[in-house]
C-alpha positions as CSV (number, residue, x, y, z in Angstrom):
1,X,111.1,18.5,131.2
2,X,114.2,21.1,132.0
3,X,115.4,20.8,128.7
4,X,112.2,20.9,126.6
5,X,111.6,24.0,128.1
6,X,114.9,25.3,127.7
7,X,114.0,24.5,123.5
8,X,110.3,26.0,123.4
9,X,112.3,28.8,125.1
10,X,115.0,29.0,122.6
11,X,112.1,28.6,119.7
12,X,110.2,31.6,121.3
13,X,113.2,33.6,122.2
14,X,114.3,33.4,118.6
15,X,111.2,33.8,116.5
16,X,111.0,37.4,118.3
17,X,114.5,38.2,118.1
18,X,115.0,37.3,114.3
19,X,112.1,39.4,112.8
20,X,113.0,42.3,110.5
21,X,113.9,45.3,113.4
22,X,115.5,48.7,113.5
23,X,117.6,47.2,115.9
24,X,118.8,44.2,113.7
25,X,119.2,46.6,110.5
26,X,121.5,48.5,113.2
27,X,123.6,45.7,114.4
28,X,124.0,44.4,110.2
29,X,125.1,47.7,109.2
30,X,127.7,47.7,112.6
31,X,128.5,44.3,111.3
32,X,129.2,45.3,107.8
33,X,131.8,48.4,108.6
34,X,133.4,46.5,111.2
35,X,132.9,49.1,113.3
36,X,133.0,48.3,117.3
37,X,130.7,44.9,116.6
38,X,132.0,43.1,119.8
39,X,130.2,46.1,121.9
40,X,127.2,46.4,120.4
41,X,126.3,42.6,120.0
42,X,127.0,42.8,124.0
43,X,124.6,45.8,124.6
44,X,122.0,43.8,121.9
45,X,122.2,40.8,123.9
46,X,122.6,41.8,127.3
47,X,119.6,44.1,127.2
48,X,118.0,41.1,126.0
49,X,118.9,38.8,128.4
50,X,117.7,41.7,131.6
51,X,114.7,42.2,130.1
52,X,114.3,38.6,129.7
53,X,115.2,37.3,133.1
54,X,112.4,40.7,135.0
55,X,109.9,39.2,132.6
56,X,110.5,35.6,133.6
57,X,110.4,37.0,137.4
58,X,106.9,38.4,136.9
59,X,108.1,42.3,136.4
60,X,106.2,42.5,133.1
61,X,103.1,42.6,134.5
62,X,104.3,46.1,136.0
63,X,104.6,47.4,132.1
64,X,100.9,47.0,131.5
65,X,100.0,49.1,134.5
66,X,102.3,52.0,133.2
67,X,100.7,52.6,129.8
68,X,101.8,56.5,130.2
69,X,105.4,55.3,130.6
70,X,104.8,53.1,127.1
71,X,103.4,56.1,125.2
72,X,106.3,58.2,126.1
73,X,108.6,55.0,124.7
74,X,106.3,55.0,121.8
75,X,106.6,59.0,120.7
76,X,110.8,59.1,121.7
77,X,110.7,55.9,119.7
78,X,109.2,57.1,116.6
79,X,111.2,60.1,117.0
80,X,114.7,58.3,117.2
81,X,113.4,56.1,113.7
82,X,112.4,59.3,112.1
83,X,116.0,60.9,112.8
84,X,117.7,57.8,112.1
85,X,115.7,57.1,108.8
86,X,116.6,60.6,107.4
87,X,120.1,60.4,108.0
88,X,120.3,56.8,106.1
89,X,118.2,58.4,103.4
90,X,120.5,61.3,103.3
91,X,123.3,58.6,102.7
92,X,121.6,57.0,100.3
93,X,120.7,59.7,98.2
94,X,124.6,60.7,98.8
95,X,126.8,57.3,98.4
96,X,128.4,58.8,101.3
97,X,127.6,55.3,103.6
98,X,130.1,52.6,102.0
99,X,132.5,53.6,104.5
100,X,135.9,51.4,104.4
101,X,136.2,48.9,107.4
102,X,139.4,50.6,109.1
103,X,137.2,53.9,108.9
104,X,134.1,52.7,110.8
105,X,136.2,51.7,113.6
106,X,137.4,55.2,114.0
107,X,133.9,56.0,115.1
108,X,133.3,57.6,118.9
109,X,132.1,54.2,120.8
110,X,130.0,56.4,122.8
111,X,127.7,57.3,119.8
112,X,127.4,53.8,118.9
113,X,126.7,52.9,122.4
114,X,124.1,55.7,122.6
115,X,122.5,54.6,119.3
116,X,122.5,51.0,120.2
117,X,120.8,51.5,123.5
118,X,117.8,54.2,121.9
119,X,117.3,51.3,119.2
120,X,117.2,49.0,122.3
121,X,115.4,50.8,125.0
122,X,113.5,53.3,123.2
123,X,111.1,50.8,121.3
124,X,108.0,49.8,123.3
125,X,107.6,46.7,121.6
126,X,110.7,45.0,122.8
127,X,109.0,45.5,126.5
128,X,106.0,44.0,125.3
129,X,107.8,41.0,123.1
130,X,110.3,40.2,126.2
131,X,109.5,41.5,129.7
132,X,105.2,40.5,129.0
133,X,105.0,38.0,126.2
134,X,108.3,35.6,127.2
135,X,107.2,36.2,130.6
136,X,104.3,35.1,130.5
137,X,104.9,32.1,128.2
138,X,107.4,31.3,131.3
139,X,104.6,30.0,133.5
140,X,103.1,27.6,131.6
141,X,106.2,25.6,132.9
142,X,106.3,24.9,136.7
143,X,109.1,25.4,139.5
144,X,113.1,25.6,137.7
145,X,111.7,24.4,134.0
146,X,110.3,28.4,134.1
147,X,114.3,29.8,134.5
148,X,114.7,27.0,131.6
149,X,112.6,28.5,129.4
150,X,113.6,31.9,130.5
151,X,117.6,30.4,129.9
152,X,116.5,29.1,126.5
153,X,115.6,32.2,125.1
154,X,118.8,34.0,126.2
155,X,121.2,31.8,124.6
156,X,118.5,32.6,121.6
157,X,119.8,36.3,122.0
158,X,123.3,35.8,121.9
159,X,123.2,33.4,119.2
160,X,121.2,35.8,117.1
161,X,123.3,39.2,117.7
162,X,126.7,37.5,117.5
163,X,125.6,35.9,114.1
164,X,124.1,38.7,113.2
165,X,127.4,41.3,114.0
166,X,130.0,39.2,113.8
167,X,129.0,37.0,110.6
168,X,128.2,40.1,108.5
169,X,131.5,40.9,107.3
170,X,130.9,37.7,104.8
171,X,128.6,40.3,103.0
172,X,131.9,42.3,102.9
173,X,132.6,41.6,99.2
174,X,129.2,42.5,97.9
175,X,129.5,45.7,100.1
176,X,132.9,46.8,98.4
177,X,130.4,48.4,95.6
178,X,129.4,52.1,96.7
179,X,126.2,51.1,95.0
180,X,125.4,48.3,97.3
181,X,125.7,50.5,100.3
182,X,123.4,53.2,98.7
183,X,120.7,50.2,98.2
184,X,121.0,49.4,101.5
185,X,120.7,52.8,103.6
186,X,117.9,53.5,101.0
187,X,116.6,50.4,102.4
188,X,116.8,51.0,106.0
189,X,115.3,54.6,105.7
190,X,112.1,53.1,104.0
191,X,112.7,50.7,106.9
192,X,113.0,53.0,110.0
193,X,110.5,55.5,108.5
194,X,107.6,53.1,108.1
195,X,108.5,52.0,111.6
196,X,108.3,55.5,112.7
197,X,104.7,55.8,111.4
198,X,103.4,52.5,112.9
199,X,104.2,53.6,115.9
200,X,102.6,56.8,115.5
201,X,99.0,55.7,113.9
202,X,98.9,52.1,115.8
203,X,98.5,52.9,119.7
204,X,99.9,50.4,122.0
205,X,97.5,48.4,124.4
């Protein structure tokens, strides 16, 4: 029983985490420059796993009672994809993004720490996906199989993100062409941007 639910959870936990995001596209292009991967695959998955374990311990039925607290997600949200869309487009347009490995990790930390936690935090669905829907999905499974279910899609989290950051330098050699890069910041600002107006023209409920 404890470990069936520990799977379902995994299943679950993973069939959120791995659909197309801003934050995924992030944590690739992190990946791909080498540039501090190790911190934000631990922001990724650690923000995970909190938001995980609250919705596991009922708090997620506390989001649907703030649905003012959601909007204001939904509007900084949309905002933060707008800005970050632009600037990717602006790189794109430029070939000023394939940036060599031993230059991305001259970057500030902080501002990849502050970026990782807007894409994070800032986007209402990941309350919704983790804290409500994981949650809730929790108690079809009595006592300690719950926290199993809970556990499974954790380890779902961290298996994702450090695949994700740490197994993207493999790209690396199909990234060494300045074109490549261009393709793929003109990618994720037609990415983030058509985020950005979902969340303005679909209201959350």
């Amino acid at each position: 029983m404890l470990l069936s639910a520990a799977a379902a959870g995994f299943i679950t936990g993973a069939g959120l985490i791995i659909a197309i995001g801003a934050q995924n596209a992030f944590v690739l292009r992190q990946g791909l420059q080498r540039s501090h991967v190790g911190l934000v695959v631990a922001v990724c998955a650690l923000s995970d796993i909190a938001l995980i374990l609250c919705g596991v311990a009922g708090v997620g039925a506390l989001v649907l009672k703030w649905p003012q607290l959601m909007q204001v997600l939904r509007f900084g949200g949309a905002a933060f994809l707008a800005w970050y869309g632009l600037l990717a487009a602006q790189r794109a347009w430029r070939g000023a993004g394939a940036l060599a490995p031993e230059q991305g990790n001259e970057k500030n930390w902080r501002h990849v720490l502050l970026a990782c936690l807007a894409f994070t935090f800032l986007n209402p669905h990941v309350y919704l996906d983790t804290m409500v829907l994981v949650g809730s999905l929790s108690t079809r499974y009595p006592g300690m199989a719950q926290w199993m279910f809970g556990l499974g899609a954790c380890i779902a989290s961290i298996a994702w993100f450090s695949s994700l950051g740490f197994g993207a330098r493999l790209l690396q050699p199909t990234f060494r062409n300045p074109k490549a890069w261009r393709v793929l910041d003109g990618g994720i600002a037609v990415f983030m941007l058509t985020l950005c107006l979902m969340l303005l023209l679909n209201p959350l409920h």
